[in-house]
C-alpha positions as CSV (number, residue, x, y, z in Angstrom):
1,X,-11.9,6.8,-17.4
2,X,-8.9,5.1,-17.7
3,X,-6.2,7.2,-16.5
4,X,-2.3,5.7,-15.9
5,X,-1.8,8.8,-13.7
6,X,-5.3,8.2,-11.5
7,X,-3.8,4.0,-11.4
8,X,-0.4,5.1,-9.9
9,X,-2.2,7.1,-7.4
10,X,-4.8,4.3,-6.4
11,X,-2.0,1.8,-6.0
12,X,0.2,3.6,-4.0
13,X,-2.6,5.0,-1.3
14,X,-3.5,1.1,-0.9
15,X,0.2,0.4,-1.1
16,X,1.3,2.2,1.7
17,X,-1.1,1.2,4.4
18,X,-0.6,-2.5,3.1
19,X,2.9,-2.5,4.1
20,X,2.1,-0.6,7.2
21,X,0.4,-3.9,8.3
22,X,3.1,-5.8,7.2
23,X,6.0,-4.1,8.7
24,X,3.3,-4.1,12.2
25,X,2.8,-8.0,11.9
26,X,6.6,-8.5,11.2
27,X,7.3,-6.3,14.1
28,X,5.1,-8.3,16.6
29,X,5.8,-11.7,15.0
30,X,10.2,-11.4,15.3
């Protein structure tokens, strides 16, 4: 089941929680 639609989803679920602990790192590293 390879579904573009199910892909988009997937990435930007991980996606936002990566860059939630990016923006926290940057935020206690400056």
């Amino acid at each position: 089941m390879n579904n573009p639609v199910v892909g988009i989803v997937n990435a930007t679920l991980f996606s936002i929680p990566l860059w939630g602990i990016i923006y926290f790192g940057v935020s206690i590293f400056i």
